[in-house]
C-alpha positions in Angstrom: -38.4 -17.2 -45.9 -37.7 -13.7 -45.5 -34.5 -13.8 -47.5 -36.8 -15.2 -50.1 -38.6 -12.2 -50.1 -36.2 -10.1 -50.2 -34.8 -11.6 -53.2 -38.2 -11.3 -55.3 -38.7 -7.5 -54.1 -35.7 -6.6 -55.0 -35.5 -8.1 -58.1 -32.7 -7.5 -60.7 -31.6 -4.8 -58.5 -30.1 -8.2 -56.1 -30.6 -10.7 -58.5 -29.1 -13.4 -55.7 -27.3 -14.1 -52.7 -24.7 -15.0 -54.5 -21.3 -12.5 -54.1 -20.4 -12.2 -57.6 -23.6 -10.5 -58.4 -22.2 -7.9 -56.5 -20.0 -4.9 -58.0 -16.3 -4.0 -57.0 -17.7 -1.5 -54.3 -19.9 -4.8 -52.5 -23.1 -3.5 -54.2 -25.6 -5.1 -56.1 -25.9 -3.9 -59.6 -28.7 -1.3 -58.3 -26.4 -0.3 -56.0 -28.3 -1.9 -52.8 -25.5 -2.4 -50.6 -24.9 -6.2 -49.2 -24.6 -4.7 -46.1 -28.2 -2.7 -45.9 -30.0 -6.0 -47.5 -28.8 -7.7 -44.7 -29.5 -5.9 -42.0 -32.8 -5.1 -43.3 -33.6 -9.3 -43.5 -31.9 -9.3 -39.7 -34.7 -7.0 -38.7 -37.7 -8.5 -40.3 -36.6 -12.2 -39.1 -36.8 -10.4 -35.6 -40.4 -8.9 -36.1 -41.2 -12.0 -37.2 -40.2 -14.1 -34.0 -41.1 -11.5 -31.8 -44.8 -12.2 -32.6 -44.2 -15.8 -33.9 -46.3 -15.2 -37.0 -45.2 -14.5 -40.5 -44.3 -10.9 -41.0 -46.9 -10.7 -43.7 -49.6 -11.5 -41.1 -48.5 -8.4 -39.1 -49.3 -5.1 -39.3 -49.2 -1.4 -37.8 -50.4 -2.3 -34.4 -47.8 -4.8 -34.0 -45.4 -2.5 -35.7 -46.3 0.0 -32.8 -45.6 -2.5 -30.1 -42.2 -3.3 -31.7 -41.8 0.0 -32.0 -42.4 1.0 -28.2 -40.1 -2.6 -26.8 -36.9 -0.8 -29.3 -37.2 2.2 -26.9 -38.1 0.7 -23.7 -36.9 -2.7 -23.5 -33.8 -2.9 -25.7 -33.1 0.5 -25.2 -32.0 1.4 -28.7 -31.0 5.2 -29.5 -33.3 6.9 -31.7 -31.2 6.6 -34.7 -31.3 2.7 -34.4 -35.0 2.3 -34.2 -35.2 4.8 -37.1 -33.1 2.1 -39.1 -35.6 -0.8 -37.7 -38.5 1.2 -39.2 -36.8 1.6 -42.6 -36.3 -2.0 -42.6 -40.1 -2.7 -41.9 -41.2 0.1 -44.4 -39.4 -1.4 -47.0 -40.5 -5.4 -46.5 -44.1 -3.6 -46.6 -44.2 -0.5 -49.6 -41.6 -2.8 -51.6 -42.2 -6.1 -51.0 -46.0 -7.0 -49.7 -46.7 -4.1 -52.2 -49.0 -2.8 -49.1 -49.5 1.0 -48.1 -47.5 2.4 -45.2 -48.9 4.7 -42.5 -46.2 7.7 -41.4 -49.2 9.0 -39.0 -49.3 5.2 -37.3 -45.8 4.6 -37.5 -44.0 7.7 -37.6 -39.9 7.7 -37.0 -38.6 8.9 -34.2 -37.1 12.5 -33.7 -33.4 12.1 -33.8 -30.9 13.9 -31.1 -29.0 16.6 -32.8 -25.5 16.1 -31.0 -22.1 18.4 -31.9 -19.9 16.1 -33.1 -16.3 15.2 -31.0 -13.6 17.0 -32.4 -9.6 16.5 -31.9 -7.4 19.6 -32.3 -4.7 19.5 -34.8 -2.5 17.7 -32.3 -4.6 15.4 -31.1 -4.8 14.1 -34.6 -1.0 14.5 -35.2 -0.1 12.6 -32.0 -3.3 10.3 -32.9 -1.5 9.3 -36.0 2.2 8.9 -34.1 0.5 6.2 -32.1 -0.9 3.7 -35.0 0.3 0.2 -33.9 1.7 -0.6 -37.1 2.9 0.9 -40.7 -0.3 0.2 -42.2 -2.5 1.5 -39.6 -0.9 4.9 -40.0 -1.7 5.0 -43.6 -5.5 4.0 -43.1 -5.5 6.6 -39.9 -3.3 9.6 -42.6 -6.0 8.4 -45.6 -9.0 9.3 -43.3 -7.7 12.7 -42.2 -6.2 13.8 -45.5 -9.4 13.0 -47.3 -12.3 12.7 -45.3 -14.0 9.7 -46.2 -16.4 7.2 -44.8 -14.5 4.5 -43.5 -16.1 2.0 -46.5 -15.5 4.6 -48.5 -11.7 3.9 -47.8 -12.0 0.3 -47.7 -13.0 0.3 -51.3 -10.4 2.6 -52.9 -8.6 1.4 -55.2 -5.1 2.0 -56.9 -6.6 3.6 -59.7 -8.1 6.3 -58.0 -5.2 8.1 -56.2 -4.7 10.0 -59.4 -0.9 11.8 -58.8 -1.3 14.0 -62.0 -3.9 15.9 -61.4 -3.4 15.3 -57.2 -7.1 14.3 -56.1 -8.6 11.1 -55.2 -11.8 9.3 -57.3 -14.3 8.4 -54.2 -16.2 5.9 -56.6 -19.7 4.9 -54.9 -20.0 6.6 -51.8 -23.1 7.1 -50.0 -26.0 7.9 -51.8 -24.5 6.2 -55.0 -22.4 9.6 -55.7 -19.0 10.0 -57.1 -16.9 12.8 -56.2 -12.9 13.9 -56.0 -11.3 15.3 -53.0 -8.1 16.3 -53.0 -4.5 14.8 -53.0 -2.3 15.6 -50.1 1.2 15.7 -51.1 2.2 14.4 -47.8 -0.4 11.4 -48.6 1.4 10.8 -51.7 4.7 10.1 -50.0 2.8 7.8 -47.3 0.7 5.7 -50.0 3.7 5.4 -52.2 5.9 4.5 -48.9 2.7 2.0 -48.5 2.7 0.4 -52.0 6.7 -0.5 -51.1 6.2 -2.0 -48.2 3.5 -4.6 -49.4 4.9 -8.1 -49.3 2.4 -8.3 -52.5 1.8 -5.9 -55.0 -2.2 -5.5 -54.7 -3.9 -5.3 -58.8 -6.9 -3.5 -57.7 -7.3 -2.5 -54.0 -5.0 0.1 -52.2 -5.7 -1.5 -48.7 -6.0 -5.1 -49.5 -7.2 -7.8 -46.8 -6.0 -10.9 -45.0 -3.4 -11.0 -41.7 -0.4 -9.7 -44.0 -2.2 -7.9 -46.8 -1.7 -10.1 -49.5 -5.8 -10.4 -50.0 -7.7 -10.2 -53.3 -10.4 -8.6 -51.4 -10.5 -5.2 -49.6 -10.0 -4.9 -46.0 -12.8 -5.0 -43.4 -14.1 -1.8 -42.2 -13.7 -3.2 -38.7 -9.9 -3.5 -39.6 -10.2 0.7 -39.6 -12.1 1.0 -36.5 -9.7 -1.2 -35.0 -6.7 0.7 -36.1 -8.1 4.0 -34.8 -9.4 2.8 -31.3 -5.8 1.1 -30.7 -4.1 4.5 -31.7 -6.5 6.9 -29.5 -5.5 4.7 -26.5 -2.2 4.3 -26.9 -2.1 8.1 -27.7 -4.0 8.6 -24.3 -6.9 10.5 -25.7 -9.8 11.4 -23.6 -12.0 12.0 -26.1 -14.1 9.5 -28.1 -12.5 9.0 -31.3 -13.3 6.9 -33.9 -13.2 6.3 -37.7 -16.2 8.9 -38.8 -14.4 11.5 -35.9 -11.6 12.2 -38.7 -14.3 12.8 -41.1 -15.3 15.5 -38.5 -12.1 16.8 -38.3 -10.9 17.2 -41.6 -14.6 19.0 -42.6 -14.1 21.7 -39.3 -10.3 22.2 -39.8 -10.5 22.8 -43.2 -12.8 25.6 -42.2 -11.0 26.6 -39.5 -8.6 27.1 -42.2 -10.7 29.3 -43.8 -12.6 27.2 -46.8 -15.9 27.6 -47.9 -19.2 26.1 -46.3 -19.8 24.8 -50.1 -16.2 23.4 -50.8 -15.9 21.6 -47.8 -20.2 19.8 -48.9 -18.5 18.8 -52.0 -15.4 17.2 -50.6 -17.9 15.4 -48.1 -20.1 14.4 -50.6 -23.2 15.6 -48.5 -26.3 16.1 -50.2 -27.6 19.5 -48.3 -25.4 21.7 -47.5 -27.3 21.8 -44.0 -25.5 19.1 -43.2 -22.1 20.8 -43.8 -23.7 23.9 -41.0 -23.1 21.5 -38.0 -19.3 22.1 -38.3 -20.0 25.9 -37.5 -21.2 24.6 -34.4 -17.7 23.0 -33.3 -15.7 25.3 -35.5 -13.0 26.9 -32.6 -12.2 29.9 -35.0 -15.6 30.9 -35.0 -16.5 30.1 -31.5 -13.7 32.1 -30.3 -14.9 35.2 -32.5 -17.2 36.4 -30.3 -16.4 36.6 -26.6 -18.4 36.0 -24.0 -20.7 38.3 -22.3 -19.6 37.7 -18.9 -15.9 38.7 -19.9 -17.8 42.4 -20.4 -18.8 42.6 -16.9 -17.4 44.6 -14.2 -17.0 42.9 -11.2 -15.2 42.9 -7.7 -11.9 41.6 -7.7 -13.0 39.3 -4.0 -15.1 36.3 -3.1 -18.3 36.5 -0.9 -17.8 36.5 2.4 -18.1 32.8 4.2 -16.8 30.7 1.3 
């Protein structure tokens, strides 16, 4: 039923369940991605049986309630529930045609938290430690370029353009194209990729299926995968995954010394505020000033008794 729904809200911009309404990039042709229409049906089909009533028989109260048993129940982060909410906003504004409330149902305040960042040879020796030939191209593709993990799982040959050395990020988040630029060293490793395909891909530079023979893309799990096997077998501490390269490619580049507004562009952010958070983990810049502490003047012994 709600699948139903959602069909009819979203009208021409889904047009159906069925995949080949969907583009090359797994969007429908209003660029809705398959992904968010699904989850957003998940979370209404749970509001639903939570209350055992048909979701347009519920309202804010029971939105509050839901709201509240996210937190303290299931225990979701913040970001999760604010995802939940969107979900439930969108069934209501878009599909019931009904007013929302942001004053009875307001979104949570999400954490701001630094992102983990690996130093320069914790991403080389990262790299070193992909479990196979094709892992250390997806793991060398994320670094060099910064992109969103689906972001990499829909490139395709087409857009590693070698004459004028960038890459085409075609529908990225936010329904934005943008270039970023063409390692050299990438070059050698996607070409040295290309030869070793037992099947020359037409479209897709990462095609799916066990041996990459696939018509279809490969699964963004298949890059998680390849970057949690590498950070253990590398022996790395640290939490590392996919979106983690993303973080270090945007802080090294300024640790290199590129601009705030560069480094937006290549990321394909919207507001450059959200580029600023890499000043926070930048080591260049936290190094520049020292700490007050190293001013001090104090005696070279411990107190007494310890």
């Amino acid at each position: 039923m709600v699948a139903r729904w959602f069909d009819v809200s979203v009208g021409h911009r889904r047009c159906s369940r069925d995949p080949s309404q969907k583009n090359d990039a797994g969007r429908s042709p209003r660029n809705y991605a398959e992904t968010t229409i699904s989850s957003y049906i998940r979370i209404v089909e749970d509001f639903s049986r939570r209350f055992q009533r048909p979701p347009d028989r519920l309202g804010p109260p029971q939105i509050r309630e839901y709201q509240a048993e996210l937190f303290k129940k299931r225990k979701l982060a913040a970001s999760t529930v604010t995802v939940y909410l969107a979900a439930l906003r969108f069934f209501y504004t878009k599909t019931l045609k009904k007013g929302w409330s942001a004053a009875e149902t307001p979104y949570p305040k999400r954490a701001e938290h630094v992102p983990s960042i690996l130093s320069q040879e914790e991403v080389a020796r990262l790299i070193d430690a992909a479990g196979t030939p094709f892992h250390r191209t997806v793991l060398m593709t994320l670094y060099a370029t910064g992109v969103r993990r689906a972001e990499l799982t829909h490139l395709k040959i087409t857009d590693v353009d070698s004459q004028r050395m960038v890459v085409h990020i075609q529908g990225g988040k936010g329904r934005k194209d943008r270039d970023v630029m063409l390692s050299p060293k990438l070059l050698k490793e996607l070409r040295e990729h290309w030869r070793r395909l037992r099947r020359k891909p037409s479209a897709w530079l990462f095609p799916g299926n066990r041996w990459h023979t696939g018509d279809t893309p490969i699964d963004t799990k298949v890059v998680w995968y390849a970057c949690k096997e590498a950070a253990q077998r590398a022996g790395l501490q640290k939490q590392v995954h996919p979106h983690t390269l993303r973080h270090c490619f945007a802080t090294h580049l300024l640790e290199a010394g590129a601009d705030l507004r560069n480094i937006q562009m290549l990321l394909g952010h919207n507001d450059l505020e959200q580029t600023t958070i890499y000043l926070h983990v930048s080591e260049r810049r936290l190094n520049a000033t020292g700490s007050p502490l190293d001013s001090l003047k104090l005696k070279d012994r411990l107190p007494q008794g310890e």
